[in-house]
Backbone as JSON, one array per atom type, in Angstrom:
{
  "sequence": "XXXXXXXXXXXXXXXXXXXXXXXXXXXXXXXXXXXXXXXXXXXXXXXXXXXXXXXXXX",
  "N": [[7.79, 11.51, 9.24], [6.8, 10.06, 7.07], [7.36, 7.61, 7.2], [5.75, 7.0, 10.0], [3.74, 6.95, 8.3], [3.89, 5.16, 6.35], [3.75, 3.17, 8.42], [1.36, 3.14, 9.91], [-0.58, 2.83, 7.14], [0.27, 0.12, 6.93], [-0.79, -1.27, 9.32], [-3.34, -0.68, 9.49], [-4.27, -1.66, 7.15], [-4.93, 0.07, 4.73], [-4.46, 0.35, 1.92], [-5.22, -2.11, 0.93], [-8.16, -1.63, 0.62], [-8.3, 0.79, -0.43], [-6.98, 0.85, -3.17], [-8.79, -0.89, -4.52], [-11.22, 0.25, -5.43], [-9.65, 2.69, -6.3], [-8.94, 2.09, -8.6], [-11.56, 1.1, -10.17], [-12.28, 3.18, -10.64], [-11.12, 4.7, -12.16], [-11.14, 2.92, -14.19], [-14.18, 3.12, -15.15], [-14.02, 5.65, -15.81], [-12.95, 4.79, -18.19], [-10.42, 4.71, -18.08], [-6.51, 3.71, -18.85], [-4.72, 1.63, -16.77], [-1.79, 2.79, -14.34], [1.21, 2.53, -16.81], [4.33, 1.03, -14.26], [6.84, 2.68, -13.2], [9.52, 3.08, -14.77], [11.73, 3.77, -12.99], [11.14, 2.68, -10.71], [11.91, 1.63, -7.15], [13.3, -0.51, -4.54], [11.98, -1.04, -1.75], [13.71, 1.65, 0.66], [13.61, 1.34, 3.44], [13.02, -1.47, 4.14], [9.74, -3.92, 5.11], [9.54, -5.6, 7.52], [9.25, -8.83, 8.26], [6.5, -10.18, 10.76], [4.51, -11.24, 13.25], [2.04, -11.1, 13.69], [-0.55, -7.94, 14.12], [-0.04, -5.0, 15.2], [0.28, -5.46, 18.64], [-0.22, -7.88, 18.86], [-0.6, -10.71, 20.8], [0.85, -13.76, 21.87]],
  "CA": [[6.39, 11.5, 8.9], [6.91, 9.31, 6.14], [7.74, 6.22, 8.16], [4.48, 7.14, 10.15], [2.37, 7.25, 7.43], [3.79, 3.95, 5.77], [3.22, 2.03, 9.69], [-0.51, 3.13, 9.47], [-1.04, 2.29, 5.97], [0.09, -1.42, 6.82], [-1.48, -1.41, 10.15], [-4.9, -0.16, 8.9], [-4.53, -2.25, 5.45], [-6.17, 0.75, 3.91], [-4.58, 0.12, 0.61], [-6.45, -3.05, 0.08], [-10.0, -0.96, 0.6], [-8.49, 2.22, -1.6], [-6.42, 0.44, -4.15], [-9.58, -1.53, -5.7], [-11.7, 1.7, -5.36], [-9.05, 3.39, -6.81], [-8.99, 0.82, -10.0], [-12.83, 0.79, -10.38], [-12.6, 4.85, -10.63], [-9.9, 4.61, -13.63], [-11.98, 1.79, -15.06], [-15.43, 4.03, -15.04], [-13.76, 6.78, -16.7], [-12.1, 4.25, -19.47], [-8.82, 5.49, -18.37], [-5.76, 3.22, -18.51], [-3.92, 1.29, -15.17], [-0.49, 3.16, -15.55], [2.54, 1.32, -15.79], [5.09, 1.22, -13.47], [7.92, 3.84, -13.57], [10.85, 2.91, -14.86], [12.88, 4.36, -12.23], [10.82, 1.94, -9.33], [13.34, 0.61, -6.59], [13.0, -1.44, -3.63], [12.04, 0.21, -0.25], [14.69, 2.02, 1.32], [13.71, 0.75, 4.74], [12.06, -2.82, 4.17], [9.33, -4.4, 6.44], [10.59, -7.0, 8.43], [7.9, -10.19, 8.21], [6.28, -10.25, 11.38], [3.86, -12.46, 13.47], [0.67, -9.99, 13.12], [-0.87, -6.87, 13.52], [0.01, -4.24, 16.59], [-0.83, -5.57, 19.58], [-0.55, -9.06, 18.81], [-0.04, -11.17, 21.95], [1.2, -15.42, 21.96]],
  "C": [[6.1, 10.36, 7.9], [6.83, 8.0, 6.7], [6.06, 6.37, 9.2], [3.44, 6.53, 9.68], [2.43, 5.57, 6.81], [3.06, 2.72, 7.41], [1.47, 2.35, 9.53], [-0.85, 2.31, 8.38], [-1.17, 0.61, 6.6], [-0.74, -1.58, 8.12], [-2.95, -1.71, 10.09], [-5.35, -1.06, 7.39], [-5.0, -1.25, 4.8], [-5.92, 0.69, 2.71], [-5.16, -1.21, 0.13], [-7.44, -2.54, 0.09], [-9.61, 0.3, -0.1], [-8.28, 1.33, -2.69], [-7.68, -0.26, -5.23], [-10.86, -0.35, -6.22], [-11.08, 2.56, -6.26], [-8.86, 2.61, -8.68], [-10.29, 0.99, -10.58], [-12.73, 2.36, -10.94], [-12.14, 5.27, -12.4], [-10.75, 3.74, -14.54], [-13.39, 2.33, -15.8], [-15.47, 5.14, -16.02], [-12.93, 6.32, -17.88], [-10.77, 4.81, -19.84], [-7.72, 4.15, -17.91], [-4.97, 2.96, -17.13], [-2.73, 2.18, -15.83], [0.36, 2.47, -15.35], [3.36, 1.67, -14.65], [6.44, 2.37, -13.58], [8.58, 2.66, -13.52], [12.21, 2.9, -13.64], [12.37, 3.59, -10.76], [12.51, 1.56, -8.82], [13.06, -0.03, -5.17], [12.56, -0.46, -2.34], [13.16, 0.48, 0.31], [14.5, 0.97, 3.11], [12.47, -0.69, 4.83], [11.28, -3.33, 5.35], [9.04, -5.33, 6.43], [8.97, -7.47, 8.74], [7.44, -9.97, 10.41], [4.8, -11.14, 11.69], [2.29, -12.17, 13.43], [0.65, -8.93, 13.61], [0.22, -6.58, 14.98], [-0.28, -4.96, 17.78], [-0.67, -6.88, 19.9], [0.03, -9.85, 20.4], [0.21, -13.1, 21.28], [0.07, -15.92, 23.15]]
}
């Protein structure tokens, strides 16, 4: 499900149209970005550069 959910996300871009939404919200209510955890780590299953979206044809 997980793997799913991340192929949508990039598919759909929807974190560029939440993420600044989601910033503006925090900003409104004069609440701090938070930092990053400590404990971040790379993606387990990295995604591999490709030539564009779904679909794409040459």
């Amino acid at each position: 499900m997980r793997l799913i959910c991340r192929d949508i996300f990039r598919q759909t871009k929807i974190l560029k149209k939440i993420i600044p939404t989601i910033e503006e919200v925090l900003a409104t209510g004069e609440i701090a970005m938070p930092e990053p955890a400590e404990e971040n780590i790379a993606p387990a299953i990295p995604n591999p550069e490709g030539i564009g979206d779904v679909g794409h044809r040459n």
